[in-house]
C-alpha positions as CSV (number, residue, x, y, z in Angstrom):
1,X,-30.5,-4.2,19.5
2,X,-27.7,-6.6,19.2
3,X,-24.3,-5.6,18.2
4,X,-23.7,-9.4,16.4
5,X,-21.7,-8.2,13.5
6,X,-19.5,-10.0,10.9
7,X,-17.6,-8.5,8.0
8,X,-19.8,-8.5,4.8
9,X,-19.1,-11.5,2.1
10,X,-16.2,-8.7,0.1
11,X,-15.2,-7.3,3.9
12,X,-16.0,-3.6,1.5
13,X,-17.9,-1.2,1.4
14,X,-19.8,-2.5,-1.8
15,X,-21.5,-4.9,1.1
16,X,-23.9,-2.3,1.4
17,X,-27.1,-2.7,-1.5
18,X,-26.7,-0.5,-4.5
19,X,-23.2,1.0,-4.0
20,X,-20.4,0.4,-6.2
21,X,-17.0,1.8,-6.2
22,X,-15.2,2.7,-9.6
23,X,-11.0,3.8,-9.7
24,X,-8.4,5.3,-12.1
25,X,-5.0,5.7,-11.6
26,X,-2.2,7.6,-13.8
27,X,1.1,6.0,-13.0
28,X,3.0,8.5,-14.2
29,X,2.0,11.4,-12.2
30,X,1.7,9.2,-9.2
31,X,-2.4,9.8,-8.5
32,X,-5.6,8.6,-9.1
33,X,-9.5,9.0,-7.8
34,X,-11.8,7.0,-6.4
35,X,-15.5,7.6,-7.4
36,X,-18.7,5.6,-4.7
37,X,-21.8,5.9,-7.1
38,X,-25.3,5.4,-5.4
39,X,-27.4,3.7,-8.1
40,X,-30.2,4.7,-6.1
41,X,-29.0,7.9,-4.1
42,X,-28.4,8.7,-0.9
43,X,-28.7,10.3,2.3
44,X,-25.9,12.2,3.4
45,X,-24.5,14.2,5.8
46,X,-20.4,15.2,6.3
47,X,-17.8,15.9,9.5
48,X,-14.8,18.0,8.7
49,X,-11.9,17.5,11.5
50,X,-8.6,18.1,10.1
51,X,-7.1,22.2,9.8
52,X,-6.1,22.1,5.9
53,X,-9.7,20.8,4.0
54,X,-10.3,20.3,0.3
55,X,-14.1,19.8,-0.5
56,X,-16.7,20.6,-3.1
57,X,-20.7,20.5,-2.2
58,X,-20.3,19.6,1.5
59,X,-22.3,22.5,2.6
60,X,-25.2,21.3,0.5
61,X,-25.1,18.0,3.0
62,X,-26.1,20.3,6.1
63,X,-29.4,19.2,7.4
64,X,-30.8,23.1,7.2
65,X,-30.1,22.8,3.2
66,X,-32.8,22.1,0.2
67,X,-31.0,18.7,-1.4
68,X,-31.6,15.6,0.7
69,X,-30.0,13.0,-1.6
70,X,-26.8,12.7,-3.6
71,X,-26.0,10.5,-6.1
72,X,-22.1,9.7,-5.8
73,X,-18.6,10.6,-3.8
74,X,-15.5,11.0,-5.1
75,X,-12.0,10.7,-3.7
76,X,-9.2,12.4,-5.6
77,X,-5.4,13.0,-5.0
78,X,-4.4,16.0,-6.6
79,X,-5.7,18.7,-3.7
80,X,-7.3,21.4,-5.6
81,X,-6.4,19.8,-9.1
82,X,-8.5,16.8,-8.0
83,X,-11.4,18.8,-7.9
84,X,-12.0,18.0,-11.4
85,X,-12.6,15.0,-10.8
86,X,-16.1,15.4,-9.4
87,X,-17.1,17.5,-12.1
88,X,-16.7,14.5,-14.6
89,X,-18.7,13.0,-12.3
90,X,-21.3,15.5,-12.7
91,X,-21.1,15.8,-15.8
92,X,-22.0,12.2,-16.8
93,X,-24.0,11.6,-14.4
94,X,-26.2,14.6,-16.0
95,X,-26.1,13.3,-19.4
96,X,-27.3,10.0,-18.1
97,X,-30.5,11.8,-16.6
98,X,-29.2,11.4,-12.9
99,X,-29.8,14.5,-10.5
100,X,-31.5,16.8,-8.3
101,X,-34.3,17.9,-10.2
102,X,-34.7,21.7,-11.5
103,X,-37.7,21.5,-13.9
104,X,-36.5,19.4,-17.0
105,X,-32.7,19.8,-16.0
106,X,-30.9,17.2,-13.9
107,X,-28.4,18.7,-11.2
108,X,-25.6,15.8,-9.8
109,X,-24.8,16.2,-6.3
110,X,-21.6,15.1,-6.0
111,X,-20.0,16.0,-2.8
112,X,-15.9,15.5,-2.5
113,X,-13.1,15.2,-1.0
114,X,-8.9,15.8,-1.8
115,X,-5.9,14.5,-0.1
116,X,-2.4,16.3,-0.9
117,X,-0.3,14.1,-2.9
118,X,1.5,17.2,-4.9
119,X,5.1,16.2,-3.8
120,X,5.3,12.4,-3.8
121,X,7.8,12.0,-6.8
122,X,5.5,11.7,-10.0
123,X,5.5,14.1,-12.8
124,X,3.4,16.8,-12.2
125,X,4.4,18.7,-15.3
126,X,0.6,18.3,-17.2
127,X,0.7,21.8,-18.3
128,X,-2.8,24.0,-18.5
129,X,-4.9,21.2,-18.1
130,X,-5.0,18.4,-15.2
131,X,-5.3,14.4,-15.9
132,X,-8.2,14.4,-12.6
133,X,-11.6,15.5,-15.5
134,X,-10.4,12.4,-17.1
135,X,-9.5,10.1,-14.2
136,X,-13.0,11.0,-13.0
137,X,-14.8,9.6,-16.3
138,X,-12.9,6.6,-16.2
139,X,-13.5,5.8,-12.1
140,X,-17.4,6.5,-12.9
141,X,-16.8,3.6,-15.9
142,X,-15.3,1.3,-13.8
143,X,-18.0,1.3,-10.8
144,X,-18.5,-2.3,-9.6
145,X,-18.7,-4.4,-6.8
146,X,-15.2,-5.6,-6.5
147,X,-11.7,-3.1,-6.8
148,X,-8.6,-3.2,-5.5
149,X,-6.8,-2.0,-2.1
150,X,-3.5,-0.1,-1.0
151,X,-1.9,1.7,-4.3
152,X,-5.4,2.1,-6.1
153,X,-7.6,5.3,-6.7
154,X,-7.4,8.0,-4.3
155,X,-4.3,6.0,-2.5
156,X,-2.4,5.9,-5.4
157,X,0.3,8.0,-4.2
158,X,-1.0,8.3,-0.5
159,X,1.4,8.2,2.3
160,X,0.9,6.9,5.3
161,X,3.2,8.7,8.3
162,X,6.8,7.5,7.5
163,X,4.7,4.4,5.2
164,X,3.1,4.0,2.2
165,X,-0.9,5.1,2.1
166,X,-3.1,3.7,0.2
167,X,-6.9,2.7,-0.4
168,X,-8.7,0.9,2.5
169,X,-12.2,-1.1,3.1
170,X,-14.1,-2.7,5.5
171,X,-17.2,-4.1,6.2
172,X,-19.5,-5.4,9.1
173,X,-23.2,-7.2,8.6
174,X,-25.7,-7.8,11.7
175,X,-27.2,-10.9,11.5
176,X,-30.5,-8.9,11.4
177,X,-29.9,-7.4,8.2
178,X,-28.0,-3.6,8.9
179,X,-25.2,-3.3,6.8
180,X,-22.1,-1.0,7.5
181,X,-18.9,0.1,5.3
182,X,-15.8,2.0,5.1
183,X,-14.0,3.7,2.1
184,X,-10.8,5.6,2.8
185,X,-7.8,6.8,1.2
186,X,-5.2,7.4,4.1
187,X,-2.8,10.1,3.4
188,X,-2.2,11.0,7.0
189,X,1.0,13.6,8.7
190,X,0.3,11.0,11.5
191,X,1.7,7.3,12.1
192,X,-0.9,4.1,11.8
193,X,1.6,2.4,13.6
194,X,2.2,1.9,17.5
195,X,5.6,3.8,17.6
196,X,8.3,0.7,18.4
197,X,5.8,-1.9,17.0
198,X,4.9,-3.5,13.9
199,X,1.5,-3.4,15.3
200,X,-1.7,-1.4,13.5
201,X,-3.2,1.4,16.4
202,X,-6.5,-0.4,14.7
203,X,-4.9,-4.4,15.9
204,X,-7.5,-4.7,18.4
205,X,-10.3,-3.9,15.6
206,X,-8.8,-6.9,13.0
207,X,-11.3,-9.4,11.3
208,X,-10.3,-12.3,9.6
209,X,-6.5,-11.8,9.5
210,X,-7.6,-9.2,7.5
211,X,-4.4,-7.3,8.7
212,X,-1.8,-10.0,7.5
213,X,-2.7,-11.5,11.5
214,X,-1.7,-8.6,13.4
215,X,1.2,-9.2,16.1
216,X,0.0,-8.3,20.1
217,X,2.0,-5.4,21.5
218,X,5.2,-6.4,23.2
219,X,5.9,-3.2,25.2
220,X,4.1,-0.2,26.5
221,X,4.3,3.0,24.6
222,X,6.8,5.5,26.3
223,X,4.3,8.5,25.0
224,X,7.3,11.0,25.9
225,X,9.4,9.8,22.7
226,X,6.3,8.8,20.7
227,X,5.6,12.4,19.6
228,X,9.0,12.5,17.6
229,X,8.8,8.5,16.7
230,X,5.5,8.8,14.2
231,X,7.2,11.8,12.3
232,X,10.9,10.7,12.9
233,X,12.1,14.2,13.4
234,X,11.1,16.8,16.0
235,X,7.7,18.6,15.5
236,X,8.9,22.0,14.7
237,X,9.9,20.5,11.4
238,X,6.4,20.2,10.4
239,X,5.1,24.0,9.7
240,X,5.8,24.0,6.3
241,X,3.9,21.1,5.3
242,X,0.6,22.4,6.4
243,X,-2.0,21.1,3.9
244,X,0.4,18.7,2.6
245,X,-1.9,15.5,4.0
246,X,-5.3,14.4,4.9
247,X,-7.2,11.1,4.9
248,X,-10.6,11.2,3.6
249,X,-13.3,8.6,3.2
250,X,-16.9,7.4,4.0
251,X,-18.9,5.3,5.7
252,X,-22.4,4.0,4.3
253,X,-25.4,1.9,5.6
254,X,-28.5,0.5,4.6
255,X,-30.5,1.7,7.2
256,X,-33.0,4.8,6.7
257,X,-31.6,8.0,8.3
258,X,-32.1,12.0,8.0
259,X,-30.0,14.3,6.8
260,X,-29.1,15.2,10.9
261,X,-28.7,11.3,12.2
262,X,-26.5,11.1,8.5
263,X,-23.9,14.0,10.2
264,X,-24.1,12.1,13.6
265,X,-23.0,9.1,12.5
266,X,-20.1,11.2,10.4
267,X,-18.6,12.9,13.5
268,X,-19.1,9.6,15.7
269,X,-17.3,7.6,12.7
270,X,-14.0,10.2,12.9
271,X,-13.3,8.3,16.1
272,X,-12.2,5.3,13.6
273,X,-9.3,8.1,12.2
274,X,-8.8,8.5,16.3
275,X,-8.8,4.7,16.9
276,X,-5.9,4.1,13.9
277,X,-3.9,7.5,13.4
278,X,-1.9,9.0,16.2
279,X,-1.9,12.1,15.9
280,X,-5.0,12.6,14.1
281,X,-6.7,15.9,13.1
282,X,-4.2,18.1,13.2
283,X,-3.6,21.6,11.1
284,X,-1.8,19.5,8.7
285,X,-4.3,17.3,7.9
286,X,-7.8,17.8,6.2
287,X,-9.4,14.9,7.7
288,X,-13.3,14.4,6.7
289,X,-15.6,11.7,6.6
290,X,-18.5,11.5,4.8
291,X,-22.1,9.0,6.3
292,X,-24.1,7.7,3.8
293,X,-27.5,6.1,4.3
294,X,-29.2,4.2,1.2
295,X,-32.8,3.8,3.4
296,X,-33.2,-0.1,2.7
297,X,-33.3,-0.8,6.5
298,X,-35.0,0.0,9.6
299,X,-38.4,1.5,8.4
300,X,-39.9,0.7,11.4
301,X,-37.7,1.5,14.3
302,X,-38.8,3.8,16.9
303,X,-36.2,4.6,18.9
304,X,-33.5,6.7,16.7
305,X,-31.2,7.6,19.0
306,X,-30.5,4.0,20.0
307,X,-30.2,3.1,15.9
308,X,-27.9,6.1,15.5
309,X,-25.6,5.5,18.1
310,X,-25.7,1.7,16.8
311,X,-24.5,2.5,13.5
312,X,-22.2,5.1,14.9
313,X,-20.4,3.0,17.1
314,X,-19.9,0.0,14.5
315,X,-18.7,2.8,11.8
316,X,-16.4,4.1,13.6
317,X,-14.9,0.6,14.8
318,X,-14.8,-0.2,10.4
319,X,-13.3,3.2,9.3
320,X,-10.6,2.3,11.8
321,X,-9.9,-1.0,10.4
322,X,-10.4,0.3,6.8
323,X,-7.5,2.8,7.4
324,X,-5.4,-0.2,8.6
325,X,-6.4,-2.2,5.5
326,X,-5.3,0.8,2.9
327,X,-1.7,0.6,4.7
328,X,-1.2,-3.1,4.9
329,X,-2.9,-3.8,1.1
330,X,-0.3,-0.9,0.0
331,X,3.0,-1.2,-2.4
332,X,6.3,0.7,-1.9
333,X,7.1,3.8,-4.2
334,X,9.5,5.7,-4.8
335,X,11.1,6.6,-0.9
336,X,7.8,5.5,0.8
337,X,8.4,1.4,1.4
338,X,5.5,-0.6,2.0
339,X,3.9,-2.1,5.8
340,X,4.8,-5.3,4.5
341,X,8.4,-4.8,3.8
342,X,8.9,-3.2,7.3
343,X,6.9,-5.0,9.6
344,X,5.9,-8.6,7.3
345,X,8.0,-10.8,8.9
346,X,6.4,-9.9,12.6
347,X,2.8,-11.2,11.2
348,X,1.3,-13.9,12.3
349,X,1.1,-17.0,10.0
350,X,-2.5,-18.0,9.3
C-alpha cells in the first residue's frame, strides 16, 4: 500500500462520503455542541485516555456488544449538562425513522462525548433546565458539508493550555481512493505549543499553510522548565481542577472495518493528542477519541492488519494537525487571547 496522501478538497472531515457535521453555539453562556451525522451509519469503536471522562453509549461501541452501527456523534461543552445534547439527537433521529432496530421501534445510537467548559466566564445561570437539548436540535439542523473552525460548536468556549481552544479539522485522501478525517474540540490542561516558541507540537504535520505557515523551531526545548512553562505556574497548582478539561473528537474513514479494527484505529489515533498536546492524558483531562468507518472502501483487501495500521498511522498524523487547526482558526474571549494575537506575527507569509 502506498502512503500517497493529500488533504481532501475541504481539508475536513466531511471529505469522507456521507458525513456531515452540524453546530450551535449560545454566546451568552459561552458553549455550544457539535453533532457528526452518518447518513448512512457507521462502524464504530471508541479509546478513552484521559483520568476525568464524560460519555454516553461508548460501552455499546465494544466489539463484544449487540449494535454494530451508529448513526451520529456529538460533541458538547457543558460536561454533564452537555449530555443533553445527544438525547436531541436521539430523539430526532427517532422520529425521522433512523435507528437500531427493536421490532417496529427505532433506537439512535448516538455515542458522546463532553469537554468541561463550566468556568470560562459565560452565564451559567439557566436555571432547572440546560440550553445543550436545544443546541442539540439545532446542530442536527444545521448538518452539512462545510462549517466553521476555532470558536464554533463544541470549541465555543474551549481552552487551549494558557490559549484559546476551539474546533479543529483535517483531512487526508490517497490517491487510491481511502479517505481519512479528524473532528476535535481541544479543551486541553496541556499546551499545543512548544514552550518558548510560537511553533504548533503538530508544525511538522502542517498541509497547505494550513497552520497560518508554521515558523521552524529556533531553540531546543530545556524539558526541565517546560513542565511549569505549558501551565505557567507550578504543577501542584493543578489538583483542584481535575475534570476541568478534555479534548474530544473523531476520526472517520471510508474504508470497511469491524467493530475491533474501528477501536484499533481509535487508540492508534490518540497518538495525534500525543503528537500536538504536551502533556496529554493526564487526570485532568478526559481525553477520548472516537474511529468511524462508513464501509465504502476496501471490500476486497486481504491483509487487515496492514489496512488497519494504514489508516491508524495517517489518523493519528490528522487528529494531530486537526487539534493544531482548532487553536490557530480560534478567537480570543474573555481572558483566553487567541494563537494569532500571540504568536501571528512569527508566521510565515504565504
Amino acid at each position: 500500500m502506498k502512503f500517497n496522501f493529500k488533504p481532501g478538497p475541504r481539508n475536513s472531515i466531511t471529505d469522507i462520503d456521507s458525513i456531515r457535521v452540524g453546530q450551535a453555539e449560545d454566546s451568552k453562556v459561552w458553549t455550544g455542541v457539535s453533532v457528526m451525522l452518518l447518513d448512512n451509519g457507521a462502524v464504530a469503536g471508541v479509546d478513552v485516555r484521559g483520568g476525568a471522562p464524560g460519555t454516553r453509549d461508548t460501552d455499546a461501541l465494544n466489539p463484544s456488544c449487540l449494535v454494530d452501527r451508529i448513526d451520529a456523534i456529538v460533541l458538547s461543552g457543558g460536561s454533564v449538562f452537555g449530555l443533553g445534547a445527544s438525547s436531541a439527537v436521539t430523539d430526532i433521529l427517532a422520529s425521522r425513522g433512523i435507528g437500531f432496530p427493536i421490532g417496529p421501534a427505532r433506537a439512535p445510537i448516538v455515542p458522546s462525548a463532553v469537554l468541561f467548559d463550566l468556568l470560562n466566564g459565560g452565564d451559567k445561570n439557566w436555571g432547572d433546565k440546560s440550553p445543550y437539548w436545544e443546541l442539540g436540535r439545532t446542530a442536527l439542523n444545521n448538518a452539512s458539508l462545510d462549517f466553521k473552525l476555532g470558536n464554533a460548536g463544541a470549541g465555543f468556549g474551549a481552552k487551549a493550555g494558557p490559549l484559546k481552544g476551539g474546533l479543529g479539522t483535517a483531512s487526508s485522501i490517497s490517491g487510491d481512493g481511502l479517505q481519512i478525517g479528524a473532528l476535535v474540540a481541544v479543551n486541553c490542561v496541556g499546551s499545543p505549543i512548544m514552550p518558548g516558541q510560537s511553533a504548533f507540537w503538530a508544525w511538522p504535520f502542517e498541509q497547505n499553510n494550513e497552520m497560518g505557515g508554521q515558523p521552524i523551531p529556533t531553540s531546543a526545548i530545556d524539558f526541565n522548565s517546560a513542565q511549569e512553562a505549558w501551565t505557567g505556574s507550578p504543577l501542584d497548582s493543578l489538583i483542584p481542577r481535575a475534570g476541568e478539561n478534555t479534548t474530544i473528537g473523531v476520526v472517520a474513514t471510508n474504508a470497511r472495518l469491524t467493530k475491533a479494527e474501528a477501536q484499533r484505529i481509535a487508540i492508534m489515533a490518540q497518538d495525534g493528542y500525543a503528537r500536538s498536546i504536551r502533556p496529554v492524558h493526564t487526570p485532568f483531562d478526559g481525553d477520548t477519541v472516537f474511529a468511524v468507518a462508513t464501509g465504502a472502501w476496501g471490500q476486497d483487501i486481504e491483509n487487515r492488519a496492514d489496512l488497519v495500521n494504514r489508516i491508524g498511522l495517517v489518523a493519528a498524523d490528522v487528529l494531530a494537525r486537526a487539534v493544531a487547526r482548532g487553536v490557530y482558526e480560534a478567537s480570543a474571549l474573555g481572558a483566553l487571547p487567541a494563537y494569532k494575537e500571540v504568536h501571528g506575527k512569527y508566521l510565515k507569509k504565504k
